[in-house]
Structure formats: structure tokens, C-alpha cells
py3Dmol code that shows the C-alpha trace and the ligand (Angstrom):
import py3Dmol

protein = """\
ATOM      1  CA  UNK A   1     -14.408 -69.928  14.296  1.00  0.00           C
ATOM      2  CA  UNK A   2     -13.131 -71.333  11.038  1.00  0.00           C
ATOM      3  CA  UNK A   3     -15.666 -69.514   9.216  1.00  0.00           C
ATOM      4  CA  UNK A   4     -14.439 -66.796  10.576  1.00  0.00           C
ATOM      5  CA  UNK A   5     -11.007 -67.428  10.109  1.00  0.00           C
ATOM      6  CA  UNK A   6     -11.072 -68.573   6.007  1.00  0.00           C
ATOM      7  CA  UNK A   7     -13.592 -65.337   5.682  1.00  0.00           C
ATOM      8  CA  UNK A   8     -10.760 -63.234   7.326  1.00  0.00           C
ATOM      9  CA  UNK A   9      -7.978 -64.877   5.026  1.00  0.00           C
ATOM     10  CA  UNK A  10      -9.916 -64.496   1.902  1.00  0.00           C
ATOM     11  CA  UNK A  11     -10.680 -60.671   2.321  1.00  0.00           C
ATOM     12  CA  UNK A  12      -6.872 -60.465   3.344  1.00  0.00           C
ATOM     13  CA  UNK A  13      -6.046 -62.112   0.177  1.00  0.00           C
ATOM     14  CA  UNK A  14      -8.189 -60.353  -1.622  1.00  0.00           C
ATOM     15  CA  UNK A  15      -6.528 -57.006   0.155  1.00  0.00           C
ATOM     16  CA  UNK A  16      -3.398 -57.231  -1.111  1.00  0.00           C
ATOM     17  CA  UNK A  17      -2.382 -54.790  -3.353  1.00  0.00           C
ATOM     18  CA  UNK A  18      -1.399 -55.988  -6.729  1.00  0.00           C
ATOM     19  CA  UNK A  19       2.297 -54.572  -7.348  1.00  0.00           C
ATOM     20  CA  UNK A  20       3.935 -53.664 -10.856  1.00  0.00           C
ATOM     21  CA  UNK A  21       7.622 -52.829 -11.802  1.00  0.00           C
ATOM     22  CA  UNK A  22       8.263 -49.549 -13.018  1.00  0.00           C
ATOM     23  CA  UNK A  23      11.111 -48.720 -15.315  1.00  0.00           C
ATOM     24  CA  UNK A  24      12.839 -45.289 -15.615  1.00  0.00           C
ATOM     25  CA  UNK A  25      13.495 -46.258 -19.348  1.00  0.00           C
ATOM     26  CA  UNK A  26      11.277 -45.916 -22.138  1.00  0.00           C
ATOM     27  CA  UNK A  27      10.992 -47.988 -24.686  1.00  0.00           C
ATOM     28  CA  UNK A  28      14.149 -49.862 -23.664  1.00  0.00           C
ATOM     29  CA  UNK A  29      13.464 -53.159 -25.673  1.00  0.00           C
ATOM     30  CA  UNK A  30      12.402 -51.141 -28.745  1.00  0.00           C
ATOM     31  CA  UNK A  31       9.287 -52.855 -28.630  1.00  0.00           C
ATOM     32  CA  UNK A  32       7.281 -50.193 -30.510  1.00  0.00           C
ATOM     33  CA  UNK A  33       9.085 -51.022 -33.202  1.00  0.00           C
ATOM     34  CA  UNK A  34      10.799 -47.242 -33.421  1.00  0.00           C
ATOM     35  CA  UNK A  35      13.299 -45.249 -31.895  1.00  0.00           C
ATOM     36  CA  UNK A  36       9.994 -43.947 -29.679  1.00  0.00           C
ATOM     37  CA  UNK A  37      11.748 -42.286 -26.398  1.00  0.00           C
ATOM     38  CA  UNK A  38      15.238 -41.613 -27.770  1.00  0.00           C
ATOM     39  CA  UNK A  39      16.619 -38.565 -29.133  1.00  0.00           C
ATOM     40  CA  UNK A  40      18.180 -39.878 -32.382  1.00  0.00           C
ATOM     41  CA  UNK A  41      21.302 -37.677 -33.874  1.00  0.00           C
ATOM     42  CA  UNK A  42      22.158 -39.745 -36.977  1.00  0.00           C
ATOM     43  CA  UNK A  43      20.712 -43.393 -38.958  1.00  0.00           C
ATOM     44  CA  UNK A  44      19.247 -45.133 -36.521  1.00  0.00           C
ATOM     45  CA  UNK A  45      16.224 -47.519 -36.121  1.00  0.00           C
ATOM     46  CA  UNK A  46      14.343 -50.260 -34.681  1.00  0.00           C
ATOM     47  CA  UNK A  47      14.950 -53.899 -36.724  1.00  0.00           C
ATOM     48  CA  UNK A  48      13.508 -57.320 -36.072  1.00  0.00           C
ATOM     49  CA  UNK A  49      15.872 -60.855 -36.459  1.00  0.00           C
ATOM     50  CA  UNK A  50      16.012 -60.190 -40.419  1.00  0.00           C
ATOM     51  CA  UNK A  51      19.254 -58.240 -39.868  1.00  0.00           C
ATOM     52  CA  UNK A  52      20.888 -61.389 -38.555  1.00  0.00           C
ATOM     53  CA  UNK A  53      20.776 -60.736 -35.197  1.00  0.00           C
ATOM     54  CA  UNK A  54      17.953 -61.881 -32.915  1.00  0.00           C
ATOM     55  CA  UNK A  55      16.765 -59.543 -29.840  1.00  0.00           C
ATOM     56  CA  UNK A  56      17.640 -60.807 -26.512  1.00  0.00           C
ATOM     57  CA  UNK A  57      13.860 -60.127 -25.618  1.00  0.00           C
ATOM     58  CA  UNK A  58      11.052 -59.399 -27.429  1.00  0.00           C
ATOM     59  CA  UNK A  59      10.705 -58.981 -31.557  1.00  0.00           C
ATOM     60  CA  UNK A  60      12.938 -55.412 -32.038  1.00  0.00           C
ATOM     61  CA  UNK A  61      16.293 -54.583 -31.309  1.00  0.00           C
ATOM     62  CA  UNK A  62      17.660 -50.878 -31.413  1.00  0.00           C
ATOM     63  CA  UNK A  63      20.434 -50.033 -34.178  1.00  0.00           C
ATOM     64  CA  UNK A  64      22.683 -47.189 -34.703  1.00  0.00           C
ATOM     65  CA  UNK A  65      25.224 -47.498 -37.265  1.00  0.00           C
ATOM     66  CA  UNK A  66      28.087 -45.261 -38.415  1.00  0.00           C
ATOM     67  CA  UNK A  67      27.582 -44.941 -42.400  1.00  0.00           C
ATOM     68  CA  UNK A  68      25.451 -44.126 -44.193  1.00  0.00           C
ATOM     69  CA  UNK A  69      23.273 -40.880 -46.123  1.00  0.00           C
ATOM     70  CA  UNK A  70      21.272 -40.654 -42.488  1.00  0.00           C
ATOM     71  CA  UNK A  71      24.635 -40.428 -40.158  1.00  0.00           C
ATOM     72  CA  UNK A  72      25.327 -37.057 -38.550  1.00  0.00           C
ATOM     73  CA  UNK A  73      29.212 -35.878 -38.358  1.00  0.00           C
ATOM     74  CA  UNK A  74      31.038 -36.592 -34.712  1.00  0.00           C
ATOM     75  CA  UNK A  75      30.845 -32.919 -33.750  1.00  0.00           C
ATOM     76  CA  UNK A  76      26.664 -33.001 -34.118  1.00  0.00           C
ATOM     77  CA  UNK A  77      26.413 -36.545 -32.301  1.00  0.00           C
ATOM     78  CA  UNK A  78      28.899 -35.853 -29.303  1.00  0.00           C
ATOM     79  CA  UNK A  79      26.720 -32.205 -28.979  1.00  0.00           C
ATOM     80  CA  UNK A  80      23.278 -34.874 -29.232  1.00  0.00           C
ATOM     81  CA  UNK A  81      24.425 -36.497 -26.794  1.00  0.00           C
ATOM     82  CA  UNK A  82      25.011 -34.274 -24.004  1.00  0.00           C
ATOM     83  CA  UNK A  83      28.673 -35.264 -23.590  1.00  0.00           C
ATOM     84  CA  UNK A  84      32.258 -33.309 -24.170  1.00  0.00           C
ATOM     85  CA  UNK A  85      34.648 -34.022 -26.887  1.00  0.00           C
ATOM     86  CA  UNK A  86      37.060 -34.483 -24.638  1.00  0.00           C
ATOM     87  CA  UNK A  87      35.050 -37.632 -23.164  1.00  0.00           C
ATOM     88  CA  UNK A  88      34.546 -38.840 -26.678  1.00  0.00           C
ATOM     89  CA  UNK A  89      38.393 -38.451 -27.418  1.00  0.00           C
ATOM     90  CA  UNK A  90      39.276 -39.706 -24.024  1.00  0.00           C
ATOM     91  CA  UNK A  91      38.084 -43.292 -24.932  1.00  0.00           C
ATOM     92  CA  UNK A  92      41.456 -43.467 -27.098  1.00  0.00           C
ATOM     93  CA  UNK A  93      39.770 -45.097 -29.618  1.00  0.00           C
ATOM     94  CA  UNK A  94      40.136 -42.216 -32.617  1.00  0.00           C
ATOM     95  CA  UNK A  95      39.277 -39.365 -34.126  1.00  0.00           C
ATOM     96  CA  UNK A  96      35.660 -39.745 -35.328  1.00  0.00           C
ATOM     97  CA  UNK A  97      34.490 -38.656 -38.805  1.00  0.00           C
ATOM     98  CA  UNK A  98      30.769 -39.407 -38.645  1.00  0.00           C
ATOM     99  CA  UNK A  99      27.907 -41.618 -36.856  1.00  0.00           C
ATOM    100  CA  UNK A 100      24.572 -41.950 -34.795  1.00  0.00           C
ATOM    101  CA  UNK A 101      23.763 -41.276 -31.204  1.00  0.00           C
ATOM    102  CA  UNK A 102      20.313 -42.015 -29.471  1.00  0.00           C
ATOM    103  CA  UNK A 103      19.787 -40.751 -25.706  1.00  0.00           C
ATOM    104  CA  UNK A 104      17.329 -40.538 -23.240  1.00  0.00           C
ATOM    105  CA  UNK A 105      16.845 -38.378 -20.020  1.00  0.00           C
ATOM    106  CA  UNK A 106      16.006 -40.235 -16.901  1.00  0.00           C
ATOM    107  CA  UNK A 107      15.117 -39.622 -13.347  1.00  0.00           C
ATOM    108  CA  UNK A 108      16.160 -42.180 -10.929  1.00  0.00           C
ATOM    109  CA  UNK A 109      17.478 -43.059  -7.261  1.00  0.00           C
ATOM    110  CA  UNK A 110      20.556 -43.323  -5.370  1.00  0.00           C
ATOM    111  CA  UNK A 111      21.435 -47.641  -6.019  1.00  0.00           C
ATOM    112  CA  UNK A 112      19.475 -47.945  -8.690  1.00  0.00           C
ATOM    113  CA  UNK A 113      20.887 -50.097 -11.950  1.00  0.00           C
ATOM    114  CA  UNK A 114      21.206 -49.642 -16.026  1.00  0.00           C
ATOM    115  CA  UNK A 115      21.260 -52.300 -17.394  1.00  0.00           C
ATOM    116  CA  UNK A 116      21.338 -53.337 -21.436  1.00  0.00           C
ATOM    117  CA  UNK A 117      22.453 -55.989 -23.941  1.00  0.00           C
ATOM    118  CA  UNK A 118      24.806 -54.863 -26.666  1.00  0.00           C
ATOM    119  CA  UNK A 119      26.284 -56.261 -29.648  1.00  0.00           C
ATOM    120  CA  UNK A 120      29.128 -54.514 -32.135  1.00  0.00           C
ATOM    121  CA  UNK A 121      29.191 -55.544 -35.787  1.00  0.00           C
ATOM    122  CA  UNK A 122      31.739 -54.046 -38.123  1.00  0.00           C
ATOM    123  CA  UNK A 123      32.736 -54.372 -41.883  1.00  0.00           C
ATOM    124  CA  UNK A 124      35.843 -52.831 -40.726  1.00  0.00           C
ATOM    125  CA  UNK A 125      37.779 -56.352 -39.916  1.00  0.00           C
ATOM    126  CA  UNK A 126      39.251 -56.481 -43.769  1.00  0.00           C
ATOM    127  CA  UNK A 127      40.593 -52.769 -43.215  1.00  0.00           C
ATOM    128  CA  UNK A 128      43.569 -51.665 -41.923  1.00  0.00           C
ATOM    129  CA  UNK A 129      43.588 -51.024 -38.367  1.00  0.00           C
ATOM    130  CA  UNK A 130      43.711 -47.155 -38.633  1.00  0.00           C
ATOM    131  CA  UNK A 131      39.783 -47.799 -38.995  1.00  0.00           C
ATOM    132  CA  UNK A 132      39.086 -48.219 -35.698  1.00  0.00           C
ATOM    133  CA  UNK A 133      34.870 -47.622 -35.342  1.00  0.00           C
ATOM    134  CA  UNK A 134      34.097 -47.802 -32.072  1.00  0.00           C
ATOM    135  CA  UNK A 135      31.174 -48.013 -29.956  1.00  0.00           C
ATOM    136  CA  UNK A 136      30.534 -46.447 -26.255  1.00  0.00           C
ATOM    137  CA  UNK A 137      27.302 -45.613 -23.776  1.00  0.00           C
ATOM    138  CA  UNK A 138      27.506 -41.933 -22.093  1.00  0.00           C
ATOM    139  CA  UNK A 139      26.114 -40.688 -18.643  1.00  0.00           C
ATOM    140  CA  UNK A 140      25.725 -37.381 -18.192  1.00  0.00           C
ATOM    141  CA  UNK A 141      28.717 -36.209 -19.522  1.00  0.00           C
ATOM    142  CA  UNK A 142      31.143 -39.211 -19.078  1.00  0.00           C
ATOM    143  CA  UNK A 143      31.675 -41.977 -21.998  1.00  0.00           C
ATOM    144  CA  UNK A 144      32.090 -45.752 -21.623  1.00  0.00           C
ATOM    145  CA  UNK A 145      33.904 -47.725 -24.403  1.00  0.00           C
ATOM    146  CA  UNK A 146      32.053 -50.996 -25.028  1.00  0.00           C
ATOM    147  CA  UNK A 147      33.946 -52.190 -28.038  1.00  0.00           C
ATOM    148  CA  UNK A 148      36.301 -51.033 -31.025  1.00  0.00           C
ATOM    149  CA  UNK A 149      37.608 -52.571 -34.575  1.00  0.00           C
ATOM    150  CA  UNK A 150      40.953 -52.955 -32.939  1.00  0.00           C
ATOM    151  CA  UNK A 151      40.196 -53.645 -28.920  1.00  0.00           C
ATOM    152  CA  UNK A 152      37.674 -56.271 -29.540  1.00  0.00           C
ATOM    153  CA  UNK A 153      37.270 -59.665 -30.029  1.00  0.00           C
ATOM    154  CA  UNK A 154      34.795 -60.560 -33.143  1.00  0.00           C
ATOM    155  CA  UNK A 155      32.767 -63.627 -34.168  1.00  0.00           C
ATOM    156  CA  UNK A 156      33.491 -63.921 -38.102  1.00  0.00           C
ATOM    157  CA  UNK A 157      31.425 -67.221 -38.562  1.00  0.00           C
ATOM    158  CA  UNK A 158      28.142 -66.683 -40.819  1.00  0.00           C
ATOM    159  CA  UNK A 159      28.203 -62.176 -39.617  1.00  0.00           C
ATOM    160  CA  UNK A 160      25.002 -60.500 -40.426  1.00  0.00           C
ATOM    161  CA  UNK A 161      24.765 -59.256 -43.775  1.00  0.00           C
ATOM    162  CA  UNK A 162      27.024 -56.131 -44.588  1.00  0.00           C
ATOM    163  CA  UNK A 163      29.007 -56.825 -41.724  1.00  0.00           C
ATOM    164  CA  UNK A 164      32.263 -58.810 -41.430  1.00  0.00           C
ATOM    165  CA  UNK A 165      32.057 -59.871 -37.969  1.00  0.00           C
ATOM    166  CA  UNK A 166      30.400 -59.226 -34.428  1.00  0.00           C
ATOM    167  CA  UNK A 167      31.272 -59.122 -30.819  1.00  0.00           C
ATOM    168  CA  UNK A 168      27.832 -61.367 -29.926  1.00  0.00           C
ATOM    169  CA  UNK A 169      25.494 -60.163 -27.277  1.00  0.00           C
ATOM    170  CA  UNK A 170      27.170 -59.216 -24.083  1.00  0.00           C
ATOM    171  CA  UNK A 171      25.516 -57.101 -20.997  1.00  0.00           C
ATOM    172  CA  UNK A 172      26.395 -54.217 -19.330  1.00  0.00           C
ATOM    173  CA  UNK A 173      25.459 -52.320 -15.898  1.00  0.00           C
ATOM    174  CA  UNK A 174      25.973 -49.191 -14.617  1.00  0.00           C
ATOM    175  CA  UNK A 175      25.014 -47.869 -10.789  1.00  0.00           C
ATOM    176  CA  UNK A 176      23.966 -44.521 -10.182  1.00  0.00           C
ATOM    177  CA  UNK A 177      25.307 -43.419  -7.328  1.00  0.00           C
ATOM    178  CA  UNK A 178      23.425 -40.273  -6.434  1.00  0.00           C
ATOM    179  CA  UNK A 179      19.772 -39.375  -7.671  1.00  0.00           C
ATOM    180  CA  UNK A 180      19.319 -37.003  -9.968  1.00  0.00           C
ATOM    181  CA  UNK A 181      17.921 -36.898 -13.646  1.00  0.00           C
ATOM    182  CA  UNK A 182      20.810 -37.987 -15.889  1.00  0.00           C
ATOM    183  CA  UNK A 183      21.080 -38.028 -19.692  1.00  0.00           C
ATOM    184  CA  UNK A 184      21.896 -41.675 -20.845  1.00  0.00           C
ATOM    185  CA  UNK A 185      23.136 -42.230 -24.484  1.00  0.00           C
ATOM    186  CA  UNK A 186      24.541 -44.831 -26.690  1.00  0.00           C
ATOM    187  CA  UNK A 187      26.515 -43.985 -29.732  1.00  0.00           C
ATOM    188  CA  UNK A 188      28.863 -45.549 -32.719  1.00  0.00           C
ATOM    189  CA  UNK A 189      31.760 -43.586 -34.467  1.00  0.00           C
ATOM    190  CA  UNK A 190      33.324 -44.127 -38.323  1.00  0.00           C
ATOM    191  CA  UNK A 191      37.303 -43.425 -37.371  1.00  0.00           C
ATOM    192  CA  UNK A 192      39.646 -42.444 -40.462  1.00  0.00           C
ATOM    193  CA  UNK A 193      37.060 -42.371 -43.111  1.00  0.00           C
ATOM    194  CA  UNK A 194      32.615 -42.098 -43.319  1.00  0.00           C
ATOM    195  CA  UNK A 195      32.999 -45.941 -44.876  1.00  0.00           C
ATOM    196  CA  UNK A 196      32.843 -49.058 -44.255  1.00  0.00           C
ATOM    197  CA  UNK A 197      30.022 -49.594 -41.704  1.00  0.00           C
ATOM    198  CA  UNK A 198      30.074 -50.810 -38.268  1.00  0.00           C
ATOM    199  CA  UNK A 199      26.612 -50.828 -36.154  1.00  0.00           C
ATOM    200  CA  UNK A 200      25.655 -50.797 -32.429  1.00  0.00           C
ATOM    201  CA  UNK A 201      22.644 -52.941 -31.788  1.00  0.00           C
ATOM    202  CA  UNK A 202      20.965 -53.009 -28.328  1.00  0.00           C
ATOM    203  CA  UNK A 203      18.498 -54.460 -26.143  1.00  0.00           C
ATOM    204  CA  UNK A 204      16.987 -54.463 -22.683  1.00  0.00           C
ATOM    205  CA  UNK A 205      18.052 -51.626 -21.586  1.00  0.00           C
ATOM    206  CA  UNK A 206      16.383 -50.999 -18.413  1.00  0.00           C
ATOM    207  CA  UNK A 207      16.471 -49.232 -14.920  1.00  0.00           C
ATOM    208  CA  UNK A 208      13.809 -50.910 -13.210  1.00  0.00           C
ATOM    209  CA  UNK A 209      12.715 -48.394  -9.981  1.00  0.00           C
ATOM    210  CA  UNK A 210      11.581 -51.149  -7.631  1.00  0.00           C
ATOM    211  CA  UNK A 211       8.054 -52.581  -7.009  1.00  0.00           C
ATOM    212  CA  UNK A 212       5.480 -50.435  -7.261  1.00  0.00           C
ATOM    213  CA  UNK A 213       2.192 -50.156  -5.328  1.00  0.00           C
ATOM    214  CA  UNK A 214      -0.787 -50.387  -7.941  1.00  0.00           C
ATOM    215  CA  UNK A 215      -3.947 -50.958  -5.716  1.00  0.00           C
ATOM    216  CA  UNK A 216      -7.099 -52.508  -6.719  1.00  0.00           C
ATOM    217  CA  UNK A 217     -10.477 -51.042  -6.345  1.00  0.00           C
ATOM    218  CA  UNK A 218     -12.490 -53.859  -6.594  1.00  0.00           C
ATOM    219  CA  UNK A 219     -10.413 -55.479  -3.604  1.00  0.00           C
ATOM    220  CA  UNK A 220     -11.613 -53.061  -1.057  1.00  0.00           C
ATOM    221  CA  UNK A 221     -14.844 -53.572  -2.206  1.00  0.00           C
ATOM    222  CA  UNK A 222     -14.519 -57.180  -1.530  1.00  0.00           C
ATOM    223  CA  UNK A 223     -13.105 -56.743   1.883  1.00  0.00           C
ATOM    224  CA  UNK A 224     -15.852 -54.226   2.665  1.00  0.00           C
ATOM    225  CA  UNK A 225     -18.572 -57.375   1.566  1.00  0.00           C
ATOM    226  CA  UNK A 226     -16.846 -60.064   3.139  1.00  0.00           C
ATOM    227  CA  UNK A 227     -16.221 -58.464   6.937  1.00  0.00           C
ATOM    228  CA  UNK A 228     -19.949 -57.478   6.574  1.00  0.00           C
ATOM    229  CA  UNK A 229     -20.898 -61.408   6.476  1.00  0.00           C
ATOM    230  CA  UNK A 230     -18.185 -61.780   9.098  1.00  0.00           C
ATOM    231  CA  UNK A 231     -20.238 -59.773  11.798  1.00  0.00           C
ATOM    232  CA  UNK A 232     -23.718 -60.580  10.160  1.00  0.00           C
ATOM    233  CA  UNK A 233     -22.668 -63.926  10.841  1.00  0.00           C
ATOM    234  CA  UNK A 234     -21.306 -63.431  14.188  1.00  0.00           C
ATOM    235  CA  UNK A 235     -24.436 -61.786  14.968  1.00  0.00           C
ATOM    236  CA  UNK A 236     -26.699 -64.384  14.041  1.00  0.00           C
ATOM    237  CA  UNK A 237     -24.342 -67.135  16.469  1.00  0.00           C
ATOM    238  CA  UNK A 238     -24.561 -64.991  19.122  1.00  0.00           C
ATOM    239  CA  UNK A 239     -28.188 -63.884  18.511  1.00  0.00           C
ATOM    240  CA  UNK A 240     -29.217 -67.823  18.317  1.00  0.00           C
ATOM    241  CA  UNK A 241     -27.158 -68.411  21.282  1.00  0.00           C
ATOM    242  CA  UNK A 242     -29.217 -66.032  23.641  1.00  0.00           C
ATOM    243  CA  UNK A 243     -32.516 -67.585  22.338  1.00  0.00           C
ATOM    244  CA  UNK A 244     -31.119 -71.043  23.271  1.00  0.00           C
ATOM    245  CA  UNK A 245     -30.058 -69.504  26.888  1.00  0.00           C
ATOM    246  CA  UNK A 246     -33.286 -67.831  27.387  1.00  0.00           C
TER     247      UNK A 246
END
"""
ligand_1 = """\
1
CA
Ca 13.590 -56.032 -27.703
"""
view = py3Dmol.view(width=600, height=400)
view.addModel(protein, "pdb")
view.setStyle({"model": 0}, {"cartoon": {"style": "trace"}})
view.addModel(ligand_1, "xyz")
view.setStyle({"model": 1}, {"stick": {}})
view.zoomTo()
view.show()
């Protein structure tokens, strides 16, 4: 019987499929080293710690800033993006001149959870307040402020270079309520003039979809080799047992 019953365990062990999470993001921690995944309208890129800011996991961080040769003008980013200008406008942050979107279409469930790290640096902070860059996620049509020259509340000890302050890391979530495939986008605006840069740099941004099933062949194999000694076993016990009986 205990033979039987640590054979059993072992090929249940053995059984159990081994399970991986799947995320409806790509790329979300930038750890290609690229933009790989996202649509980019504007300058945008991944960058390591040498900017002065050190990714909250991983070696790369994305960044989108709002001046610069690369930057696209507000009317080609909002369009990038998949969002009205009305939404863009509705923050009440600004016009925008000029700037960089990156976006991403996903497919997910009804509960399921974005999640990212973001962090606002601006050079704006020594400007007068009609400057007011600003920085926002969309989804599918709708934008989110997540900080502005004005609304927000910056570090100013040691800022990355080029930059005159930063909001730190903070994190963010959204829930999708319904399933669908939704357009998910992060951009960063110049308000009042193309100078002056401010800069949107994210991390970890992630929907993660829930265990998923990822079986292994070599464990049915095993199961199939150790009920096999199981019954050859058995059959020998019982097999011995008759010749003792007879
Ligand atoms: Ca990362």
C-alpha cells in the first residue's frame, strides 16, 4: 500500500500542469530595449537609468517627451492616438502645440486590470505658469490626466538632466469593465509654446489575463510509466500471493 500510494502521488505531482501568466500588453516594461509593440506618433524611446531615472522593473523604461526635432504637432498625436480633441481639451490642462503619443491595441476581459508606473519630469517649473505640459493615458477614446506643470506636485532635489523637477514614480490602474479590444495610449503635450521640455516616462504597464494552462508533455509520459509499475507491481503481489495460497 504505501508503494502504491507515494507511486500515485508522484505521477500526480508530476501531472500537474505547469501554469504561466499571460499579459494582454506587449512589451510593457520596455524590456526590448525599443518602443517594440507601440504605435509611436512623435520622439519617443526606450532609455536605461542613465537618464536619471531608474525603471521600477527591469533595465528600460519607456519615454515620450514633448520637444524636440522628433515631436509630432497635437492635432497628429491626438489622431495617433485614437482619441477626440475634445477628450484631449477636456482634461483642462491647455491648448497643446506639439508632443509624442505611443498606443497599443489590446484584447481583454470583463474585470480585468491596467496597470503602469509613471513619472512626469518638466523643465517647465522656471516658466510662467501659462506653460502648462501635461501628461495623460487614453482608453479608447476617453483621456486621463496623470499630471501637469501647474496641477502637480514636483521633486526639484538633484532632477534628471534637462529637467527641472519630477513628480517621482507613482502607479496607476484602470478596470475594464466590459470585454472588448480597446486602444490604450499614453501621451505628453508642450502647452503655449514647442519649448522647454517635459517627458512622460513609464513602466510596468501590464494587464495580466489570469493563469494560464501550459501543459507538459513529458508529464503524461511520466504518469503513463509510473501507473504501469503501479499495476505491474500489483500484479506481481497478487501473483506471489496465489502461489503462497496454492
Ligand atoms: Ca522596465
Amino acid at each position: 500500500m504505501p508503494l502504491r500510494f507515494w507511486s500515485a502521488f508522484v505521477a500526480l505531482t508530476l501531472a500537474l500542469p505547469a501554469t504561466a501568466t499571460a499579459d494582454a500588453i506587449t512589451n510593457g516594461g520596455f524590456e526590448t530595449g525599443t518602443l517594440f509593440g507601440w504605435t509611436l506618433a512623435g520622439s519617443g524611446s526606450a532609455k536605461t537609468s542613465a537618464i536619471g531615472v531608474s525603471p521600477t522593473a527591469g533595465s528600460y523604461q519607456g519615454y515620450i517627451e514633448t520637444t524636440g526635432n522628433f515631436t509630432a504637432l497635437a492635432p497628429a498625436v491626438v489622431a495617433s492616438l485614437g482619441v477626440p480633441g475634445s477628450a484631449i481639451s477636456g482634461l483642462g490642462a491647455g491648448t497643446p502645440v506639439n508632443g509624442t503619443g505611443i498606443s497599443q491595441s489590446v484584447t481583454v476581459a470583463a474585470g480585468d486590470v491596467l496597470s503602469f508606473d509613471w513619472n512626469f519630469l518638466t523643465s517647465e517649473l522656471s516658466q510662467p505658469s501659462t506653460y502648462n505640459d501635461f501628461a495623460f493615458f487614453t482608453i479608447n477614446g476617453s483621456a486621463f490626466l496623470l499630471a501637469s506643470r501647474n496641477g502637480s506636485t514636483f521633486n526639484t532635489v538633484s532632477p534628471p538632466a534637462g529637467f527641472e523637477g519630477q513628480t517621482g514614480w507613482a502607479t496607476q490602474t484602470y478596470t475594464f469593465a466590459s470585454a472588448g479590444t480597446y486602444t490604450v495610449g499614453y501621451g505628453t503635450f508642450n502647452v503655449g509654446d514647442a519649448g522647454h521640455n517635459s517627458a512622460l516616462v513609464l513602466d510596468s504597464i501590464t494587464i495580466p489575463e489570469g493563469a494560464v494552462v501550459v501543459p507538459n508533455p513529458s508529464s503524461y509520459w511520466s504518469v503513463c510509466a509510473l501507473l504501469a509499475i503501479v499495476v505491474a507491481l500489483d500484479w506481481k503481489r497478487r501473483r506471489y500471493r496465489e502461489i503462497l495460497q496454492s
